[in-house]
C-alpha positions in Angstrom: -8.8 -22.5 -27.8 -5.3 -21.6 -27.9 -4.6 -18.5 -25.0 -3.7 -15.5 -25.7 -1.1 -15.0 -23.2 1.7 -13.4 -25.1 2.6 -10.7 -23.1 5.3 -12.7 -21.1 8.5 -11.9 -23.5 10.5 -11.4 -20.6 14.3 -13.3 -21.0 17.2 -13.3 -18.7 19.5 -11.1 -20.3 17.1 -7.9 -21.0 15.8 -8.4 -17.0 19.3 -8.0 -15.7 19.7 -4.4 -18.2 16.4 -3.3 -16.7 17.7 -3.8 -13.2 20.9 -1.8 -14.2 18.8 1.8 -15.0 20.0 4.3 -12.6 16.8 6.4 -12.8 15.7 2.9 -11.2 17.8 2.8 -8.4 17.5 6.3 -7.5 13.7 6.1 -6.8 14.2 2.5 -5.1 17.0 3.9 -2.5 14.3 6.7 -2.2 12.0 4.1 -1.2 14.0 2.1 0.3 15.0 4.8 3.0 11.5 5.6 3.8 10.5 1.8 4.2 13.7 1.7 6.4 12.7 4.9 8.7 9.1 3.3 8.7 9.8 -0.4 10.1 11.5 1.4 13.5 8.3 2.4 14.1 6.5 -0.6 12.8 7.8 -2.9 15.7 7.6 -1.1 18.6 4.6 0.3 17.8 2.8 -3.0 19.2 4.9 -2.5 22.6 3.1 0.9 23.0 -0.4 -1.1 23.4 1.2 -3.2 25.9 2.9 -0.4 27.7 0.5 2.1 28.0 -2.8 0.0 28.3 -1.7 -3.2 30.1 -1.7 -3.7 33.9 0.1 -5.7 36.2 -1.9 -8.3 38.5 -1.9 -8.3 42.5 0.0 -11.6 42.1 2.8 -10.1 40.4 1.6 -11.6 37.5 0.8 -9.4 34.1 -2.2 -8.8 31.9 -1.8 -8.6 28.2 -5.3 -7.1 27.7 -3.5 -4.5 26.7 -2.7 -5.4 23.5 -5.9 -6.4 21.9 -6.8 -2.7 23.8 -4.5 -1.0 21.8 -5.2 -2.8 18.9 -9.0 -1.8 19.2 -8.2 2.1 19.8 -5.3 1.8 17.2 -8.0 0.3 15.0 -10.1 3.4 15.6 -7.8 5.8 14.9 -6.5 3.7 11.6 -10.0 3.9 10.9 -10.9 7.7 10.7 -7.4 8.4 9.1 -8.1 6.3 6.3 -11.5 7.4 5.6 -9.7 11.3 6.1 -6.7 9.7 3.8 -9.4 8.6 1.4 -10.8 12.1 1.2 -7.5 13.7 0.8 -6.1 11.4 -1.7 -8.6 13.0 -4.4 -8.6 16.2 -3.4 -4.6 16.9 -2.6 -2.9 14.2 -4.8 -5.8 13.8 -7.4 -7.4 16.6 -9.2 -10.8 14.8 -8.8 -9.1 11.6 -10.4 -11.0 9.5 -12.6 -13.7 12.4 -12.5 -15.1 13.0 -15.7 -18.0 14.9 -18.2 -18.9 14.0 -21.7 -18.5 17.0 -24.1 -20.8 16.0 -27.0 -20.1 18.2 -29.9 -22.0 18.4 -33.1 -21.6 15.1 -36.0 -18.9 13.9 -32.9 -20.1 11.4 -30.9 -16.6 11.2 -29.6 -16.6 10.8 -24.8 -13.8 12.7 -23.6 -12.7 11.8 -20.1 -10.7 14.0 -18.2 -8.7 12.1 -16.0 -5.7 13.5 -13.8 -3.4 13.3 -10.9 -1.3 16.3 -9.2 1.9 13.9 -10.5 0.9 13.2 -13.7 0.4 16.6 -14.0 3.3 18.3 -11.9 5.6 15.6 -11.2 6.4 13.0 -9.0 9.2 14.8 -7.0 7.0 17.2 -5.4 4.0 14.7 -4.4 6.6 12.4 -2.7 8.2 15.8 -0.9 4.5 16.1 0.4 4.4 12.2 1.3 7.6 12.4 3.3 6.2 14.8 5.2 3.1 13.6 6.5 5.0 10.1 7.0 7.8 12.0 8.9 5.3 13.9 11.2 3.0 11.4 12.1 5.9 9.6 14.4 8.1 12.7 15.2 6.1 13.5 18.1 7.0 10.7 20.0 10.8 11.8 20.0 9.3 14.3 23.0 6.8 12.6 24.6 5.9 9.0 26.1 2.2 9.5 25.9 1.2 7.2 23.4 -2.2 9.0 22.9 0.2 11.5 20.6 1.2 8.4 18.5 -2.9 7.6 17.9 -3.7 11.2 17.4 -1.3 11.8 14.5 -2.3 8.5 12.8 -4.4 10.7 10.3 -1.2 12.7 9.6 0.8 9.8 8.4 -2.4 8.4 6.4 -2.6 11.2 4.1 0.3 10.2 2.4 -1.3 7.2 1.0 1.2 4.7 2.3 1.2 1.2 1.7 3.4 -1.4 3.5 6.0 1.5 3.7 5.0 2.4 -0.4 4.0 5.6 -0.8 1.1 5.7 -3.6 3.5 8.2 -5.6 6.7 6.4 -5.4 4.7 3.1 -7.2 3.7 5.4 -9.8 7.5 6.6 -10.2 8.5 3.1 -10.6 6.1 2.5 -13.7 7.7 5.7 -15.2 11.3 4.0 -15.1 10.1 0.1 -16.2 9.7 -1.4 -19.2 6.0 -2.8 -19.0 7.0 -6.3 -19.7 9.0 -6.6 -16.8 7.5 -4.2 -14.3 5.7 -7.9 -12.3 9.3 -8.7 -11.9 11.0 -5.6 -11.4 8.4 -5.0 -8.5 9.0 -7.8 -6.9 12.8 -7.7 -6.7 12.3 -4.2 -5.0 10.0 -6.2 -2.6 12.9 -8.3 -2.0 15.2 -5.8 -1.5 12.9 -4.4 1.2 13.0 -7.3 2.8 16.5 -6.7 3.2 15.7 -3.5 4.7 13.0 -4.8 7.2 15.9 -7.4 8.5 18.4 -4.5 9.1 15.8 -2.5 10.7 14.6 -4.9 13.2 18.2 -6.1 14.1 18.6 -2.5 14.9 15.3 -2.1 16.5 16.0 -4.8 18.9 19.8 -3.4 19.9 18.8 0.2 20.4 16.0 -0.6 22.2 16.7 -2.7 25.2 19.8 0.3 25.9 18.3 3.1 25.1 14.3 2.6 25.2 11.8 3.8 23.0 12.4 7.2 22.5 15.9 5.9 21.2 14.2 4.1 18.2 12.1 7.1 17.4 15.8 8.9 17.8 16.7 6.5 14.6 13.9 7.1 12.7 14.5 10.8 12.8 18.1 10.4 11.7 17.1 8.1 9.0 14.1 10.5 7.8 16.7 13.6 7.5 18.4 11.5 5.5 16.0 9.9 3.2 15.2 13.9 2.6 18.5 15.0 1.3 18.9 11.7 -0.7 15.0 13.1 -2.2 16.2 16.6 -2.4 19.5 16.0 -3.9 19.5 12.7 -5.6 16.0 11.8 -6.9 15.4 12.6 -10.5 12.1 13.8 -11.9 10.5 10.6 -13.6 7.9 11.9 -15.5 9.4 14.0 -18.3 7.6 17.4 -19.0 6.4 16.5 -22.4 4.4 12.7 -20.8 2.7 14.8 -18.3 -0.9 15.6 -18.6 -1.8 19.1 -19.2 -3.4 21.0 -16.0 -7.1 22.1 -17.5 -10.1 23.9 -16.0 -10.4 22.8 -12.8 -14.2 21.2 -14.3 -15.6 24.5 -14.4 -18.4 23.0 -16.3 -19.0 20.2 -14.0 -18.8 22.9 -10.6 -21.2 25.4 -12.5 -24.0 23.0 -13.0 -23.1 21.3 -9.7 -24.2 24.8 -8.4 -27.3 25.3 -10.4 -30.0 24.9 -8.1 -28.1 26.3 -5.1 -27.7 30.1 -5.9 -30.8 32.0 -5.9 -30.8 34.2 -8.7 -30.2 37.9 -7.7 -33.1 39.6 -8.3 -32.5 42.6 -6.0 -29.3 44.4 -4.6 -30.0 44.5 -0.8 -27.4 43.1 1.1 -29.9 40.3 2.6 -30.2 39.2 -1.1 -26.3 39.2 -1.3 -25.6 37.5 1.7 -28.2 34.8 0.8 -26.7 33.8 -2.5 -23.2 34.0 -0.9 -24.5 31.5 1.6 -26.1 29.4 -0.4 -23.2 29.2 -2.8 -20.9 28.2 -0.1 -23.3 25.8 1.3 -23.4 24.1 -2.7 -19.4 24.1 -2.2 -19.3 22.4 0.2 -21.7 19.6 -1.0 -19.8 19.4 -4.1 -16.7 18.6 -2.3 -17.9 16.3 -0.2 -19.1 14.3 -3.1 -15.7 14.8 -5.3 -14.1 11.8 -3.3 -16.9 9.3 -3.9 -17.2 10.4 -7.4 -14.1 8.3 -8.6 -15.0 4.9 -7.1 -18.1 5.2 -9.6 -16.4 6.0 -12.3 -14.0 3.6 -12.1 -16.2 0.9 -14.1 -15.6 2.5 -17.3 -12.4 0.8 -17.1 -12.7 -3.0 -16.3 -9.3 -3.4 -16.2 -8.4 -1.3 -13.1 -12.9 -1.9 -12.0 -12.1 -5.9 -12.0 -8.3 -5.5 -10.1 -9.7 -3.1 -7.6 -12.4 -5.8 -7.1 -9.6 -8.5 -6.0 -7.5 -5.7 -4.3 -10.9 -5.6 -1.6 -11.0 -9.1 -1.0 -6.9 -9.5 -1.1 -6.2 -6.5 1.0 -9.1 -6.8 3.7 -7.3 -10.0 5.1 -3.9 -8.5 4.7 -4.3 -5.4 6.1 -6.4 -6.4 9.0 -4.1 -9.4 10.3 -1.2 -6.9 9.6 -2.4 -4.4 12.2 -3.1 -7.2 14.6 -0.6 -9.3 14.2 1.9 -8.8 17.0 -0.4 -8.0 19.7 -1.8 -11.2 18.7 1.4 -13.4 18.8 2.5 -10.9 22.1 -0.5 -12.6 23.6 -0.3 -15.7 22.7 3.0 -15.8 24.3 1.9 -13.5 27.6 4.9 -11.5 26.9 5.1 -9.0 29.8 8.3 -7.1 29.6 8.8 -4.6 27.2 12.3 -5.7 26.4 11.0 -9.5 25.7 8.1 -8.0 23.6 10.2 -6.4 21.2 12.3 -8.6 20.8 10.0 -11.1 19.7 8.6 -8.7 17.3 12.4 -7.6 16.4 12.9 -11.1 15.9 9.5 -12.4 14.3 10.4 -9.2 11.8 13.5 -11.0 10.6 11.4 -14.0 9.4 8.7 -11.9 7.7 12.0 -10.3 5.9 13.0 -13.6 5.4 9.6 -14.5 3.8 10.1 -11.2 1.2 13.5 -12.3 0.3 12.5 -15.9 -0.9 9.3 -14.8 -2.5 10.4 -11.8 -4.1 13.8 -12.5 -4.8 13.7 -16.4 -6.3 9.8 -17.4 -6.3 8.8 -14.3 -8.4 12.0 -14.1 -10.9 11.1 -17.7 -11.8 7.1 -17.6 -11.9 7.5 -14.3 -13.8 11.1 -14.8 -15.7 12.0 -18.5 -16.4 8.5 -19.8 -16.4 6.7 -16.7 -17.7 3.5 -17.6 -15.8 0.6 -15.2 -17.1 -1.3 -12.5 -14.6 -4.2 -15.1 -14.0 -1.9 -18.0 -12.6 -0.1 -15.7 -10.3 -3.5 -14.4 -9.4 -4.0 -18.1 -8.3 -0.6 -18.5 -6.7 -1.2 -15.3 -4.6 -5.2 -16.3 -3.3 -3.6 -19.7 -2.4 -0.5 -18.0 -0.6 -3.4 -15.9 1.9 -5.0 -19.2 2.3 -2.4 -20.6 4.1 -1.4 -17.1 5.8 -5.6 -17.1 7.2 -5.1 -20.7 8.2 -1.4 -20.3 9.7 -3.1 -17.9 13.2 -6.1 -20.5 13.5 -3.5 -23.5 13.3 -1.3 -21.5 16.0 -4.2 -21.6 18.3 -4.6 -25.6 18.7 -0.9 -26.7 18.5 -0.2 -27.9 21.9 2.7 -25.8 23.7 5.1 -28.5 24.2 5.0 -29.0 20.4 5.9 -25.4 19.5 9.4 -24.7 19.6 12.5 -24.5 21.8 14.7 -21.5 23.2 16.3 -19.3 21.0 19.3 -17.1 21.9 19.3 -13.7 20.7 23.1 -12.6 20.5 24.0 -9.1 19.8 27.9 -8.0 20.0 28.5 -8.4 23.8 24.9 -8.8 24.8 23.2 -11.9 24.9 20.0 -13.2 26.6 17.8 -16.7 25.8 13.9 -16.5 25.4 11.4 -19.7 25.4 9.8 -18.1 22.1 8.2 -20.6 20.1 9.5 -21.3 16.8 5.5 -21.4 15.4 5.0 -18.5 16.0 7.7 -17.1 13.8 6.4 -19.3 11.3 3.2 -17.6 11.5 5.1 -13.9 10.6 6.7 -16.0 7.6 3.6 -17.2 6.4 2.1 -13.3 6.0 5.4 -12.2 4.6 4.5 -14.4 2.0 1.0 -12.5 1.0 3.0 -9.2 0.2 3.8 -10.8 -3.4 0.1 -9.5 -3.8 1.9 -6.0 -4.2 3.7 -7.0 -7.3 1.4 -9.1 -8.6 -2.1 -7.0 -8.8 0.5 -3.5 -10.0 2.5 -5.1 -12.4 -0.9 -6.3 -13.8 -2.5 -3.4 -14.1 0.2 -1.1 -14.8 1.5 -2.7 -18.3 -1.8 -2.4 -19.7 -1.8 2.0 -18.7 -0.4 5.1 -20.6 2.6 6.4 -19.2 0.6 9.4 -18.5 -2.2 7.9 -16.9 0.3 5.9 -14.7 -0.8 8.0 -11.5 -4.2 7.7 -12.0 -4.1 3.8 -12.2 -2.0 3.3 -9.0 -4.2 6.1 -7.4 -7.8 4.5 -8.0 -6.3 1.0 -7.4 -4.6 2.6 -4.1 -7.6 4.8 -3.5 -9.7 1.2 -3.6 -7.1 -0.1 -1.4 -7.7 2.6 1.3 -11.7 1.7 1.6 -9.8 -2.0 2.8 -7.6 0.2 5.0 -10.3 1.9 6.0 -12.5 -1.3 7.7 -10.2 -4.5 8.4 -8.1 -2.9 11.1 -11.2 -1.5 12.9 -12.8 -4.7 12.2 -10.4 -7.4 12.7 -9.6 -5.5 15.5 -12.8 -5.0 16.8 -13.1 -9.0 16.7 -10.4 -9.4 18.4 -10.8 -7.4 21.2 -14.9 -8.9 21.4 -13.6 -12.5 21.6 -10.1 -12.3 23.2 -11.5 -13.9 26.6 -13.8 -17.1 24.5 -11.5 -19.4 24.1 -10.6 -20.6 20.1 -12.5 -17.7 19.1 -9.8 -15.1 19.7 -9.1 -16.7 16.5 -11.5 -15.0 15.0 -9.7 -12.4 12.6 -8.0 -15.0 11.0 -11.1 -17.0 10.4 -12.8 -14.3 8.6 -9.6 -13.2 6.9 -9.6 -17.1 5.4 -13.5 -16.7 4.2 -13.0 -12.9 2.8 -9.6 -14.4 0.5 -12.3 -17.3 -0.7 -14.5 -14.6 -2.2 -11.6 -13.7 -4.5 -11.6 -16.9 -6.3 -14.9 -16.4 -7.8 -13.6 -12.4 -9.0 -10.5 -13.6 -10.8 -11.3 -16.8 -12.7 -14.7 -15.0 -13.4 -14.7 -11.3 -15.1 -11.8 -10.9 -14.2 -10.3 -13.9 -16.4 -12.5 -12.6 -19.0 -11.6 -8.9 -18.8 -7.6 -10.0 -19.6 -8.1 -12.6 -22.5 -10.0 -9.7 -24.1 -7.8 -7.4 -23.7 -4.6 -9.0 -24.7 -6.6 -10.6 -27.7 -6.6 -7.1 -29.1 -3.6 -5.6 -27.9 -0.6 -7.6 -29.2 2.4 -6.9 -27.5 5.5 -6.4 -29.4 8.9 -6.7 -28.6 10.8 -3.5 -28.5 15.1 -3.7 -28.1 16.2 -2.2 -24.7 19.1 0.2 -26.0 22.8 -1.0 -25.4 25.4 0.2 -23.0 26.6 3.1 -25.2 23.2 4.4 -25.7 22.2 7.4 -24.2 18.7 6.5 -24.1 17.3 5.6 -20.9 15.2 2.8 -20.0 12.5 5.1 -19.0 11.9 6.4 -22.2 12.1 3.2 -24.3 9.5 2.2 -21.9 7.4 5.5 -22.4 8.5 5.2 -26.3 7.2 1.4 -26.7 3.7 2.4 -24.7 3.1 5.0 -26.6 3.1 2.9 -29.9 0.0 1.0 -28.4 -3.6 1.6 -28.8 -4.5 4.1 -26.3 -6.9 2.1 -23.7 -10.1 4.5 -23.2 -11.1 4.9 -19.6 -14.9 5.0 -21.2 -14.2 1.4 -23.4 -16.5 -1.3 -21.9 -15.5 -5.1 -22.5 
């Protein structure tokens, strides 16, 4: 049987008018400033472990315990932000996404699900003003203090905003408003790219200001660039979801909170201010039940759609590995080297960044346009491509472990204007950073596959369950990877361990997407033919946002209740 795959019209010519919208480039300099401010942070934060926990021996030598230390506490506090992130991104993003009740009506058999995010309903603009602030706080501290413990404590800060890899959940969700479905695979992963411009600028400039003017210098920087970043989102950034694609803001599921309630209040059968005070306790107590349920409440509903059920499903397995080896990835190279010096450390991590930038660039920049522009490789076969790619990522830290020393590299001399200094880093171990840069083509992969098959209107909701599915990942691998780490740091080839499970866990994704998954995809584009819709010319006032909200609304709405 002949498949189905028709979806891939993209050509050439249209990709390069898509990547000429301005509404586009406005929200990816948006993003791209935040992902900028984020990576200061992002490589020194390692040297904190190493810094604050680590000890020198009696023989002048130096232990880097430290780092799987800080790794374990970092993991802890990673940990309880996520699961207070996880709470937080139903209940102050999403209006009880995905949270639904049936209204039956007489000769209508007819389910409708109420389904809603604060920026599907108010906007984009003003979530992300919220996200840049919890991102912004969560390192400003450390502009004042050197006690890193103010660094772990406002982890949960940072968290609420739902940020992935430097992404905030919001800003995705403003990208799908501004690109054509057909091309949003690619489009995502030439922003990738372009960030991975943005990681190599950031870590040149990490490893300059540093070394002259210490730590609190490069939290210095990333308060510049974060004042920044908010006048370019105050000034610049354009609303991307137009008043009339918004969803409207309903009852807050005064149906579903009465009879959430019933049970609770005692009925009032006298006036005495016992009786009052009893059923005002009671009804408080029922409250606060009900809202600690609301947040688990999406993640069941979320089967009623097998699209976004079946790509959470691979999101687990992809992001458990990825997230985990991300969070222990430096301290883990940091002491494999026995890096003491806090200048050496990052600039190994300065340096080790380049190379993971180097990895976005040639994935997301020429890999991606040709598996998604010139070959027009269908969803399932980058799904492949990508489970393969974290193969070799798991496998690159266990392989780093047995190759002998003497085989590993040779000095490399860091030059910066009149400064200059020579390190015996090993060139393996930057292949190791180039290996995981290579996994973050799961980004563009797993959104551009869900999101052409959503509503503009339902855009939010989409990236905020898969996101929201994301953050259970978030929640365990850097806790538990870390916690693995820590256990077996002193047995030999098991320090290894992290990578090993993060090689078993990326298996277990094999059997998800060539099984419902594969199934859940020929289905759908079996009945939903895509058809091809002209991008407007130059003269046209039209923008590329709303052919692309024009073109989905001419589809078959996709029911969040519809079962394959």
């Amino acid at each position: 049987m002949e498949s189905p795959f028709i979806h891939a019209k993209a050509d050439t010519l249209t990709a390069k008018k898509v990547l000429s919208s301005w509404p586009l480039w406005k929200t990816t300099v948006t993003g791209l400033f935040i992902a900028f401010g984020y990576q200061f942070v992002d490589i020194v934060s390692p040297v904190l472990g190493d810094k604050y926990f680590g000890k020198n021996n009696d023989d002048g030598s130096c232990d880097t315990s430290g780092n799987a230390t800080y790794s374990y506490w970092s993991g802890v506090g990673i940990f309880y932000a996520r699961l207070h992130w996880l709470k937080n991104i139903y209940i102050v993003y999403f209006v009880q996404l995905m949270v639904s009740y049936y209204s039956k009506k007489k000769n209508n058999n007819n389910n409708n699900l109420i389904k809603g995010k604060l920026s599907d309903i108010y906007g984009r603009k003003n979530m992300l003003i919220i996200s840049w602030f919890c991102i912004f706080m969560s390192s400003f501290p450390m502009t004042f203090t050197k006690n890193v413990w103010w660094f772990l404590i406002m982890i949960p800060v940072g968290e609420i905003s739902g940020t992935f890899n430097g992404m905030p959940t919001v800003l995705q969700a403003s990208f799908a408003d501004v690109i054509p479905e057909d091309y949003r695979t690619f489009v995502y992963a030439v922003l990738y790219g372009i960030a991975g411009v943005v990681v190599i600028i950031a870590s040149i400039l990490t490893a300059v200001i540093q070394p002259i003017f210490h730590i609190r210098g490069v939290f210095i920087a990333y308060d510049i660039i974060f004042f920044v970043s908010f006048l370019w989102l105050i000034f610049v950034y354009e609303e991307t979801l137009s008043v009339q694609m918004r969803l409207e803001n309903k009852a807050k599921y005064a149906k579903e909170d009465e009879l959430s309630l019933q049970g609770y209040i005692l009925p009032n059968t006298t006036d005495t201010v016992i009786s009052k005070i009893r059923n005002k306790w009671y009804s408080c107590w029922a409250s606060f039940l009900h809202q600690l349920k609301k947040p688990l409440l999406p993640l069941l509903r979320i089967r009623e759609n097998p699209i976004i059920f079946w790509i959470s499903m691979l999101s687990i397995v992809v992001g458990l590995p990825e997230s985990g080896i991300s969070d222990i990835l430096a301290n883990y190279t940091n002491d494999l080297l026995h890096l003491c010096s806090t200048d050496e450390q990052t600039q190994f991590n300065a340096i080790g960044t380049v190379f993971l930038g180097l990895a976005l660039l040639g994935s997301q920049l020429i890999v991606m346009p040709i598996l998604t522009i010139k070959l027009r490789l269908h969803d399932l076969t980058l799904i492949f491509i990508l489970l393969v790619v974290m193969l070799i990522s798991g496998f690159s830290g266990v392989f780093l472990y047995f190759l002998p020393y003497k085989w590993m590299g040779y000095e490399i001399v860091v030059l910066f204007f009149f400064w200059f200094k020579t390190y015996p880093y090993l060139t393996a171990m930057y292949l190791v950073r180039f290996a995981f840069g290579l996994s973050f083509i799961a980004v563009p992969i797993t959104s551009g596959a869900m999101s052409r098959r959503l509503d503009p209107n339902t855009q939010g909701v989409g990236f905020g369950v898969l996101h929201a599915v994301q953050g259970l990942t978030y929640c365990v691998a850097p806790y538990s990877l870390g916690a693995l780490y820590k256990a077996f740091e002193n047995y030999g080839w098991l320090k290894t361990a992290p990578y090993l499970a993060a090689v078993l866990l990326t298996c277990c994704g094999f059997p998800i997407a060539f099984g419902p998954l594969r199934r859940v995809l020929l289905e759908y584009d079996a009945k939903h033919v895509h058809k091809s819709v002209p991008l407007p010319e130059e003269s046209e006032t039209q923008s590329i946002a709303q052919v692309s909200q024009t073109f989905t609304q001419s589809q078959t709405e996709i029911s969040f209740s519809e079962h394959p």
